[in-house]
Backbone atoms as SQL, in Angstrom:
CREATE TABLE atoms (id INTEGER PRIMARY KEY, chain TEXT, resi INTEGER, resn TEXT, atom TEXT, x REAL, y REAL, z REAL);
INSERT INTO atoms VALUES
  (1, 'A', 1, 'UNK', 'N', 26.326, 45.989, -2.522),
  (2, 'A', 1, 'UNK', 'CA', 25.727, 44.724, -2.897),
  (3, 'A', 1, 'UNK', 'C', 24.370, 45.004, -3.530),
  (4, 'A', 2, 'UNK', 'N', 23.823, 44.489, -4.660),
  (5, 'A', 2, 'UNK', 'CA', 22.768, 44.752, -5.589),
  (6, 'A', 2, 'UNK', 'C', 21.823, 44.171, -4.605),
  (7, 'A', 3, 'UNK', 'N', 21.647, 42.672, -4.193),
  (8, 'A', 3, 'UNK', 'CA', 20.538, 42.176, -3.505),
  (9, 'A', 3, 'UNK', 'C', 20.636, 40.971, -4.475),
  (10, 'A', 4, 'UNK', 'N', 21.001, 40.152, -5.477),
  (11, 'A', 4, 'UNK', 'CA', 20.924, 39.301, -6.391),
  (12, 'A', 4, 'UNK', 'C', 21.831, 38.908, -6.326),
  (13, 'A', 5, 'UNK', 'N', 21.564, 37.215, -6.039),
  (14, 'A', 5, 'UNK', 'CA', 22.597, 35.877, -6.335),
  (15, 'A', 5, 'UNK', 'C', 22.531, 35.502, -7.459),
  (16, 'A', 6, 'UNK', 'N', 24.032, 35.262, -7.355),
  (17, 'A', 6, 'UNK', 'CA', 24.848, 34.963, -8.728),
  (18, 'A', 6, 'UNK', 'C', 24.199, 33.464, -8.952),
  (19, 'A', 7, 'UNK', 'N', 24.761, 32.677, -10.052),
  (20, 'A', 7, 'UNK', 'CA', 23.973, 31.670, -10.927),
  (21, 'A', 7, 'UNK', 'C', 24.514, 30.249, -9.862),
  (22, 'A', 8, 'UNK', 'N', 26.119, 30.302, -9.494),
  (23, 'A', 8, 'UNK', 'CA', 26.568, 29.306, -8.524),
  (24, 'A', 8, 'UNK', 'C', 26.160, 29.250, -7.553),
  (25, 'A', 9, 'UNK', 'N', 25.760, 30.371, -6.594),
  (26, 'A', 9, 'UNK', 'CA', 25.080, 30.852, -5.395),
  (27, 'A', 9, 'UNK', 'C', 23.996, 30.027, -5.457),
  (28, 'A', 10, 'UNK', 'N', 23.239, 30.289, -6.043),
  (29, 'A', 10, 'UNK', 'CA', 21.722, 30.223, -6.459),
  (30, 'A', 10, 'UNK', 'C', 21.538, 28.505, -6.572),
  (31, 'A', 11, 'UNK', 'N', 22.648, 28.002, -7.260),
  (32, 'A', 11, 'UNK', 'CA', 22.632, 26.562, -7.436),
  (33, 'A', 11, 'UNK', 'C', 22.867, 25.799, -6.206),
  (34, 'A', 12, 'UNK', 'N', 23.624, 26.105, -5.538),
  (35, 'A', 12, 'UNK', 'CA', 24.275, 25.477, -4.249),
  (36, 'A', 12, 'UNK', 'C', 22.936, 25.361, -3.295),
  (37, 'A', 13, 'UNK', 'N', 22.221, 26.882, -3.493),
  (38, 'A', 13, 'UNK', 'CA', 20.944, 26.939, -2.312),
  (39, 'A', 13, 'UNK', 'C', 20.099, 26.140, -2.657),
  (40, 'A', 14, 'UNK', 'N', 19.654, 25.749, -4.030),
  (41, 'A', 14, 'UNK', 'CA', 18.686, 24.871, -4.353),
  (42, 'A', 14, 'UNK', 'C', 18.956, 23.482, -3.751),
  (43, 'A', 15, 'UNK', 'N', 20.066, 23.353, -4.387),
  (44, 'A', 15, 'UNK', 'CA', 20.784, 21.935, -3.968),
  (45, 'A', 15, 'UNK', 'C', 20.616, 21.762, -2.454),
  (46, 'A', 16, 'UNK', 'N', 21.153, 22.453, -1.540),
  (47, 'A', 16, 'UNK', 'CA', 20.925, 22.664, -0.100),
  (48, 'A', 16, 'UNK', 'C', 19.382, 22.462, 0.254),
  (49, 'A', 17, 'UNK', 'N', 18.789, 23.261, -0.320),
  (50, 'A', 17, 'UNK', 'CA', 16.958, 22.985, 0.193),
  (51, 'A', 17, 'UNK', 'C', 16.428, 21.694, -0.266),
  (52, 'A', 18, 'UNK', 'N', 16.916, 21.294, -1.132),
  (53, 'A', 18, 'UNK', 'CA', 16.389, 19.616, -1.575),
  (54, 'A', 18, 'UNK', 'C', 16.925, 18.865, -1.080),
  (55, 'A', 19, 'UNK', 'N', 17.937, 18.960, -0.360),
  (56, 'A', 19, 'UNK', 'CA', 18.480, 17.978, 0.497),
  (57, 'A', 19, 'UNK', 'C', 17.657, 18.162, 2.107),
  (58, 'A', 20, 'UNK', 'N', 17.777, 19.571, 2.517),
  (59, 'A', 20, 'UNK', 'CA', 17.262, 19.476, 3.178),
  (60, 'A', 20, 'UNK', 'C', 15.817, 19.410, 3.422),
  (61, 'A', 21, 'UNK', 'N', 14.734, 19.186, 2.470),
  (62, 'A', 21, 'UNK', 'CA', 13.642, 18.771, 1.895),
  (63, 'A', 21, 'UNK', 'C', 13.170, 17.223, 2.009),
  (64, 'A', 22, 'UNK', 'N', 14.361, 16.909, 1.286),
  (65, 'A', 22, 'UNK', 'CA', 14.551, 15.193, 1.317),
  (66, 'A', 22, 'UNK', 'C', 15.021, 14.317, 3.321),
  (67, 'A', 23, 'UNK', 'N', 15.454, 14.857, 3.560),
  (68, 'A', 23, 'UNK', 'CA', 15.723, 15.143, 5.138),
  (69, 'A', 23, 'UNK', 'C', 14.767, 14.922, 5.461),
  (70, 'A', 24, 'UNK', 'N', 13.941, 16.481, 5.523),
  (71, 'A', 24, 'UNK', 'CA', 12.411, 15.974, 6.276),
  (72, 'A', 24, 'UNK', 'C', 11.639, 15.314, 6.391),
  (73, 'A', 25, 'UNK', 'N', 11.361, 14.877, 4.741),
  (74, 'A', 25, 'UNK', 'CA', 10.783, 13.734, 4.170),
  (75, 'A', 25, 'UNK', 'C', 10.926, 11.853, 4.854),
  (76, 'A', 26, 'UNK', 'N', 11.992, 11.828, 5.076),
  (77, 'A', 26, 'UNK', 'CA', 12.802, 10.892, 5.594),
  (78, 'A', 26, 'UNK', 'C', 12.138, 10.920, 7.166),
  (79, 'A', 27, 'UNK', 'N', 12.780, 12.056, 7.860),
  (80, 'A', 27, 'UNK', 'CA', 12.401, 12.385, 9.009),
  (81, 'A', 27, 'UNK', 'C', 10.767, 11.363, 9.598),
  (82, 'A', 28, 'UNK', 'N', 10.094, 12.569, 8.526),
  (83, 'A', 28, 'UNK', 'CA', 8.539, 11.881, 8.934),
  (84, 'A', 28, 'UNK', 'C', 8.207, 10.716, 8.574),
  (85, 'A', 29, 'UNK', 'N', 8.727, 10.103, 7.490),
  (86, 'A', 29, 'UNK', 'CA', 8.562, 8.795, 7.032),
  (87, 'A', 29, 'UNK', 'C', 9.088, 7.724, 8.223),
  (88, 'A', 30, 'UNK', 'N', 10.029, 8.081, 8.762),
  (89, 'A', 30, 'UNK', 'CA', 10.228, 7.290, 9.849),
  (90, 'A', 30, 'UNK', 'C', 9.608, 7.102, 11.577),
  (91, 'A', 31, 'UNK', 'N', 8.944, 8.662, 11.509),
  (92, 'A', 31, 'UNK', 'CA', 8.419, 9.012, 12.424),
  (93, 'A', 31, 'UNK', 'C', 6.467, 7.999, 12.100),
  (94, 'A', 32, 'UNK', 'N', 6.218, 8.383, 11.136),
  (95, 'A', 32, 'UNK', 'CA', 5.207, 7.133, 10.533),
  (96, 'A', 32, 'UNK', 'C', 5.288, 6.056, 10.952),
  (97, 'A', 33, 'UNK', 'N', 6.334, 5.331, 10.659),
  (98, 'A', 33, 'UNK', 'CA', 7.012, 3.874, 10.589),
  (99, 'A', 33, 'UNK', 'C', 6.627, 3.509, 11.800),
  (100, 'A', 34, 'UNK', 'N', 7.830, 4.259, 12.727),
  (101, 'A', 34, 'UNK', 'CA', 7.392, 3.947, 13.827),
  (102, 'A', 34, 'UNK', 'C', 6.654, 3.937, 14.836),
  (103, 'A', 35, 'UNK', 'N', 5.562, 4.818, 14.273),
  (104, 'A', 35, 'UNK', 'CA', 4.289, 4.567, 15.258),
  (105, 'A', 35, 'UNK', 'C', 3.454, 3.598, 14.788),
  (106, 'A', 36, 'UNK', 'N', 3.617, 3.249, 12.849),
  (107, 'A', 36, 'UNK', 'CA', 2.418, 1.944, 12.208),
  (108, 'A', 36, 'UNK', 'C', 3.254, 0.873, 13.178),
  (109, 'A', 37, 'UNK', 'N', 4.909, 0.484, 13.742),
  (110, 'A', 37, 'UNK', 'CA', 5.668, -0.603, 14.222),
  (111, 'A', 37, 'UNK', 'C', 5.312, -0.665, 15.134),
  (112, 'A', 38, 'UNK', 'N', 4.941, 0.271, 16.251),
  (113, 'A', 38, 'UNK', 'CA', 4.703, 0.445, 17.581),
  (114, 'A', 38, 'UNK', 'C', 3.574, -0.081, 17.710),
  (115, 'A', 39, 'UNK', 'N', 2.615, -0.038, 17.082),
  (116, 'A', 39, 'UNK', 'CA', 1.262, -0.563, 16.763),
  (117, 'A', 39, 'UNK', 'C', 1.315, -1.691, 16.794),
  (118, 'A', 40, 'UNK', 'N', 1.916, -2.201, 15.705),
  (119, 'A', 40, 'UNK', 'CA', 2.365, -3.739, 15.465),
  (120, 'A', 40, 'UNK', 'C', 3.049, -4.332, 16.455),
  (121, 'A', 41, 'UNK', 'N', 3.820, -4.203, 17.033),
  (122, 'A', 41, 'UNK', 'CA', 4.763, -4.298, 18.356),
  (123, 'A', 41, 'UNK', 'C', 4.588, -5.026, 19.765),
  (124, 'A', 42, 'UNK', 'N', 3.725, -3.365, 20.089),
  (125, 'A', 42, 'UNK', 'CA', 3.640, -3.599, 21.731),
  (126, 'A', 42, 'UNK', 'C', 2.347, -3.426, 21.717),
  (127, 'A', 43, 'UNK', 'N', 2.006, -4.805, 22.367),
  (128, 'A', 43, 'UNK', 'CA', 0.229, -5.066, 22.452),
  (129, 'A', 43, 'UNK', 'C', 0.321, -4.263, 23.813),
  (130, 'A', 44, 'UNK', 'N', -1.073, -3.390, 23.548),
  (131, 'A', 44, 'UNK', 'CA', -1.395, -2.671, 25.114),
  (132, 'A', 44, 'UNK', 'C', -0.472, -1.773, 24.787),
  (133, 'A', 45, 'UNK', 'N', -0.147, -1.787, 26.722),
  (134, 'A', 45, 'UNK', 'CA', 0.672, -0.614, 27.271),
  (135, 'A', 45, 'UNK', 'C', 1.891, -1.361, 27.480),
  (136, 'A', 46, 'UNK', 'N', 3.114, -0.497, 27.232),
  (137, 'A', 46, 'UNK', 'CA', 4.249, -1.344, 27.503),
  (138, 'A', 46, 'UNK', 'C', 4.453, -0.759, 28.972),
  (139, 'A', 47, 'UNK', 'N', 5.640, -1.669, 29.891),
  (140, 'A', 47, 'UNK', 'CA', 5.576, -1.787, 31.135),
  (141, 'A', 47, 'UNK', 'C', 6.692, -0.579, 31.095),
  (142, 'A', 48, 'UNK', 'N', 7.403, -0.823, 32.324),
  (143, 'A', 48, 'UNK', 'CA', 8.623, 0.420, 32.614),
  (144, 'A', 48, 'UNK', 'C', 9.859, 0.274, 31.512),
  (145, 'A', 49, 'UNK', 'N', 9.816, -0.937, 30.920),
  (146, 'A', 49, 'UNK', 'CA', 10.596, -1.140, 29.647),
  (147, 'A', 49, 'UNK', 'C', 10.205, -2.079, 28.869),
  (148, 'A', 50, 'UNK', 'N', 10.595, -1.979, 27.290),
  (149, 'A', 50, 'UNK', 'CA', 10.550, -2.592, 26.359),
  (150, 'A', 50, 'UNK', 'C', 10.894, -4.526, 26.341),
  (151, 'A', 51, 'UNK', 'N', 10.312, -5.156, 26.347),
  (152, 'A', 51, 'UNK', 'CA', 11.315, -6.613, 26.072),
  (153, 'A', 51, 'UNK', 'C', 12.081, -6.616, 24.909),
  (154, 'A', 52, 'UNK', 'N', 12.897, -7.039, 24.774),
  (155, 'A', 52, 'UNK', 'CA', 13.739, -7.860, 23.626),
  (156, 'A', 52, 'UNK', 'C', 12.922, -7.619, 22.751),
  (157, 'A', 53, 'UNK', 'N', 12.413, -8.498, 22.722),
  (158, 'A', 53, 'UNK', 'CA', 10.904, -9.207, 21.326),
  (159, 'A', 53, 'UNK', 'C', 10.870, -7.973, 21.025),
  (160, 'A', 54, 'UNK', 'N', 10.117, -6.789, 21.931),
  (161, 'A', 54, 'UNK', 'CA', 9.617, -5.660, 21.643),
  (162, 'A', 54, 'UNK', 'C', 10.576, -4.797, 20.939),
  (163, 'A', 55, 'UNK', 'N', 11.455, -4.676, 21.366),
  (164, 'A', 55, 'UNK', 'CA', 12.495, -3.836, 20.951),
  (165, 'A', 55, 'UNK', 'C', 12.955, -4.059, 19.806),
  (166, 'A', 56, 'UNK', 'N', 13.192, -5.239, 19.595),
  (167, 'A', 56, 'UNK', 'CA', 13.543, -5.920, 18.007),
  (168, 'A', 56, 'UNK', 'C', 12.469, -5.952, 17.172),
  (169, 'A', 57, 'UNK', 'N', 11.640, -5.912, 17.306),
  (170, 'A', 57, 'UNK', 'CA', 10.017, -6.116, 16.395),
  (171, 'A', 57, 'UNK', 'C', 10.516, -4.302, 15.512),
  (172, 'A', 58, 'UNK', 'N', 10.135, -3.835, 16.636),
  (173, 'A', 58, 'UNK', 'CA', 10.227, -1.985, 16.197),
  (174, 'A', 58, 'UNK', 'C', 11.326, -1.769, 15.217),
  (175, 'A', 59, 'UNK', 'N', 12.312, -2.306, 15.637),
  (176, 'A', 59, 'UNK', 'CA', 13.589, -1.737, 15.054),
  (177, 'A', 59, 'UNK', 'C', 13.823, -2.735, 13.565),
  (178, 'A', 60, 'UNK', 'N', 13.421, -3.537, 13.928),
  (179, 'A', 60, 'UNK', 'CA', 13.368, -4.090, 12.351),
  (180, 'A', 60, 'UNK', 'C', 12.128, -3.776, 11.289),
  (181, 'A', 61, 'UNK', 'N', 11.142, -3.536, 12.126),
  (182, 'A', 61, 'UNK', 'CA', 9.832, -3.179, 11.313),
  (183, 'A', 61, 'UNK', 'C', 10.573, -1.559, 10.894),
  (184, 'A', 62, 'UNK', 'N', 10.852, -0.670, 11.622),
  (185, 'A', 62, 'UNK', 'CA', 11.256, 0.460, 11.005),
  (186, 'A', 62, 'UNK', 'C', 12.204, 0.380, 10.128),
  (187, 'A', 63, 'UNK', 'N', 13.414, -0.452, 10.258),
  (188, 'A', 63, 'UNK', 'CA', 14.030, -0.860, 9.390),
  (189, 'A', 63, 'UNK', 'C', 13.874, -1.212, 7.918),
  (190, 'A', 64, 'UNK', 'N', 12.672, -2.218, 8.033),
  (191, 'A', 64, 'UNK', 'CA', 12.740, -2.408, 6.799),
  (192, 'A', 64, 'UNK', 'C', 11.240, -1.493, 6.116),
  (193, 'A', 65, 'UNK', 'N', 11.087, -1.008, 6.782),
  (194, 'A', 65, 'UNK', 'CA', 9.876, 0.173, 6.292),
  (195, 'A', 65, 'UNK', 'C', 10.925, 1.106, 5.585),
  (196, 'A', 66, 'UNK', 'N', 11.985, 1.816, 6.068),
  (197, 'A', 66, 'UNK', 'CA', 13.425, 2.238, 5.840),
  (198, 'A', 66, 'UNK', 'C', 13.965, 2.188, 4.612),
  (199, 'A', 67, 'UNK', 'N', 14.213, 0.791, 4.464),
  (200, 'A', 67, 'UNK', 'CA', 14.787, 0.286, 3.437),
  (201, 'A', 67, 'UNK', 'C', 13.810, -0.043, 1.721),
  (202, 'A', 68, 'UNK', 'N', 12.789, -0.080, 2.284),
  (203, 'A', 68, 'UNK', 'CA', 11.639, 0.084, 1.384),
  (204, 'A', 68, 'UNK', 'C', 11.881, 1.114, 0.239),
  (205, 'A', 69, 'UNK', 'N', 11.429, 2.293, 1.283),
  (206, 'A', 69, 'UNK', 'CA', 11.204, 3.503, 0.481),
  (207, 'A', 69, 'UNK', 'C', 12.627, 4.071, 0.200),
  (208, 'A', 70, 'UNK', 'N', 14.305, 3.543, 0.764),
  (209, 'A', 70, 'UNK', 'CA', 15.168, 3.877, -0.029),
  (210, 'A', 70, 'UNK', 'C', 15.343, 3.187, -1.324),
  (211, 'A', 71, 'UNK', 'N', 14.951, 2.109, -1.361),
  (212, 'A', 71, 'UNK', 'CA', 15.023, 1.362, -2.648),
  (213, 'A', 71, 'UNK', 'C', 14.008, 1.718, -3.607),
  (214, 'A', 72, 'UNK', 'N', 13.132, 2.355, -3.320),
  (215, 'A', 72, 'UNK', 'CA', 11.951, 3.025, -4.240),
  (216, 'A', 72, 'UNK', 'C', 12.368, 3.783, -4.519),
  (217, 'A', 73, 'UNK', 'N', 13.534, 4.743, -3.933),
  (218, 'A', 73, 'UNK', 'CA', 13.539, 6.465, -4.287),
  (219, 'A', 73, 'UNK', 'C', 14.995, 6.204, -5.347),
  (220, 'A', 74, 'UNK', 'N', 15.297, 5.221, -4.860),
  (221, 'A', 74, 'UNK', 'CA', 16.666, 4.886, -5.944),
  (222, 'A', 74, 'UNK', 'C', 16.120, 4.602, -7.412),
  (223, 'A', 75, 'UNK', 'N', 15.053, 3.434, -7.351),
  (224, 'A', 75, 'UNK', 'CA', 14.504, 3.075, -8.247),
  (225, 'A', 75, 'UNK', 'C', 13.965, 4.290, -9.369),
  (226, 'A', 76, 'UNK', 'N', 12.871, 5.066, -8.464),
  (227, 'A', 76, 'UNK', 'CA', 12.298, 6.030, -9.200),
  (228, 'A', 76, 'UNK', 'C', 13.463, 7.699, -9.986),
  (229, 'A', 77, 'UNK', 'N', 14.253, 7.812, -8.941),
  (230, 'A', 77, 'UNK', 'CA', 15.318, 8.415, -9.147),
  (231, 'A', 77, 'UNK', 'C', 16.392, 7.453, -10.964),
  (232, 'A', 78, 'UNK', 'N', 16.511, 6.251, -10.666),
  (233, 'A', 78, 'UNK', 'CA', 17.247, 5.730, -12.017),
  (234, 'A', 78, 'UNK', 'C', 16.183, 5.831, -13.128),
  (235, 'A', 79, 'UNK', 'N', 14.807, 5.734, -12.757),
  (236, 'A', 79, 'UNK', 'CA', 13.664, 5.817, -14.037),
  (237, 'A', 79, 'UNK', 'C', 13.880, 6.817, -14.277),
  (238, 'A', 80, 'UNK', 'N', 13.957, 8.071, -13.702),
  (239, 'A', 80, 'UNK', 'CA', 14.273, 9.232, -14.522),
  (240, 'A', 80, 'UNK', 'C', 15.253, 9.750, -14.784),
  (241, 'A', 81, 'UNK', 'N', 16.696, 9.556, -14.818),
  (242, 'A', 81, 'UNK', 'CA', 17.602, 9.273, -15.231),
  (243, 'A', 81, 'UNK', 'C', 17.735, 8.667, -16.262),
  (244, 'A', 82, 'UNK', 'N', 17.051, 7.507, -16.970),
  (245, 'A', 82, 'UNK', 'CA', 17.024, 7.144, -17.993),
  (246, 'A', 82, 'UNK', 'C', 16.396, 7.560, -18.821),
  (247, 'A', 83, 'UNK', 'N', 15.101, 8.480, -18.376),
  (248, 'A', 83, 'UNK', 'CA', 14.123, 8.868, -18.963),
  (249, 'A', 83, 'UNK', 'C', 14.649, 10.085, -20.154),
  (250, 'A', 84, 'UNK', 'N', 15.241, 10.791, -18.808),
  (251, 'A', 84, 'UNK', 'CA', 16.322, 11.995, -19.104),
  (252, 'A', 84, 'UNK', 'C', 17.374, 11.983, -20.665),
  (253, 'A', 85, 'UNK', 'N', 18.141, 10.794, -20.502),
  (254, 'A', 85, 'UNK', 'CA', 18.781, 10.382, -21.312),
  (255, 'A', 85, 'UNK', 'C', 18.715, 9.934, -22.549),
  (256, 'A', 86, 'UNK', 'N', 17.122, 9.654, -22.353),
  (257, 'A', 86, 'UNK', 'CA', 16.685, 8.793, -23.721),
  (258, 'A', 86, 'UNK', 'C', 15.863, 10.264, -25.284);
């Protein structure tokens, strides 16, 4: 074996690290979310459990924090796609 990946090799790994790039990205973006939601959320200290209210506040605030930045990355992703094309 020489030590050098071939051109398909090489493509697949890129592809693989930007996904798993984009992953992380995601990861922390949500890990964000939900501590700016938690903030927003639960006044104080929460007790031995969450209420309702509480629980739903979080999960929709992360949610649509979520849904935000997938619709941005779609967005910005089709701008250059067209960009590409033109």
């Amino acid at each position: 074996m020489s030590g050098t990946i071939d051109e398909a090799t090489q493509k697949e790994l890129t592809t693989f690290m930007e996904a798993q790039e984009a992953q992380s990205r995601l990861y922390k973006q949500i890990h964000k979310y939900t501590g700016l939601c938690w903030d927003k959320c639960i006044p104080g200290a929460p007790g031995s459990q969450l209420s309702n209210g509480e629980q739903n506040c979080v999960i929709n605030c992360v949610n649509r924090f979520v849904d935000t930045s997938m619709f941005l990355m779609k967005k910005v992703e089709s701008q250059r796609d067209q960009a590409t094309f033109q």
